[in-house]
C-alpha positions, 0 to 999 in steps of 0.5 A: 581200256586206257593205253599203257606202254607195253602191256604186251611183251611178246614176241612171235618166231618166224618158226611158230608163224610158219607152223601157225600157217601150216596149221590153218592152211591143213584146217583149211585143206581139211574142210576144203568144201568151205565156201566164201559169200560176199555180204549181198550173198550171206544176207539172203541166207537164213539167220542162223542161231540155237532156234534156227538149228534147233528148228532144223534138228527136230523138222528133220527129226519129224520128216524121219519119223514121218515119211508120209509127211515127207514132200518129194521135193525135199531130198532127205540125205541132204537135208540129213548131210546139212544138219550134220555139217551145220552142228560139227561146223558149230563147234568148230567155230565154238573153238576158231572165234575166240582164237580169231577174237583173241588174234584180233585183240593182240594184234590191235594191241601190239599195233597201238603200242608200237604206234604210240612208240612211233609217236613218241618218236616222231614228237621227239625227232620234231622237236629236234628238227626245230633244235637245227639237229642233221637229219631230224628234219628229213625223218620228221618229214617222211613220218609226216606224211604217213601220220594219222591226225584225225581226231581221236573221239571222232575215230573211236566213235567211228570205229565202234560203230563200223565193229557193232554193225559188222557184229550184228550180222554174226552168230558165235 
């Protein structure tokens, strides 16, 4: 996408982000079991897709039909509770992901627009710092500091790297 000024316009109330909070916090509080795995621990966890999940309904689904087939070692209810679990937290993401998705990209967006303001900004006070104008060169020289002069290409390519080896790991 190219960049263009104020694609969004939006405004978020501190009222609407305290009841977004609120809300995530109850959804949080309601699947409280939730579990946090850093990426050494998940990599050791299956790969999970239609074919892993498909392949654990119907194992469980054969096991019950066949109990003789069963091993002792394998405890039934919870092999049960885990297929249950796994197909409602499936749909639950099916409606959390492209929310967080859609997050994600509105706030990139917002970001970036408000980053080329300040740009446009600091460009702007640079040139009046040159022009002898009071208190140009201070604000010049405080955004100074905190301005990103990477390359551009370098840094997208960078970027789009980092976001398609995070994505990999991931299953919608």
């Amino acid at each position: 996408m190219t960049f263009q000024t104020n694609v969004i316009s939006a405004e978020l109330t501190d009222e609407a982000l305290n009841n977004s909070i609120a809300c995530v916090k109850q959804v949080e509080s309601i699947i409280g079991f939730a579990l946090t795995y850093n990426v050494e621990d998940r990599v050791t966890l299956a790969r999970i897709g239609p074919k892993i999940m498909d392949f654990s309904e119907k194992g469980y689904e054969y096991m019950v039909k066949n109990p003789q087939l069963k091993p002792d070692f394998v405890n039934e209810v919870e092999f049960q509770k885990d297929v249950a679990l796994s197909k409602k937290l499936q749909i639950l993401r099916n409606h959390l992901v492209p929310l967080v998705e859609k997050l994600n990209n509105t706030h990139a967006l917002a970001a970036s627009e408000a980053y080329m303001a300040a740009r446009l900004f600091y460009h702007h006070v640079k040139n009046a710092a040159k022009a002898n104008v009071p208190g140009a060169s201070a604000i010049a020289e405080e955004l100074g500091k905190l301005y990103d002069r990477k390359p551009r290409e370098e840094t997208i390519q960078k970027r789009i790297a980092k976001e398609k080896a995070a994505n990999e790991g991931s299953v919608v």
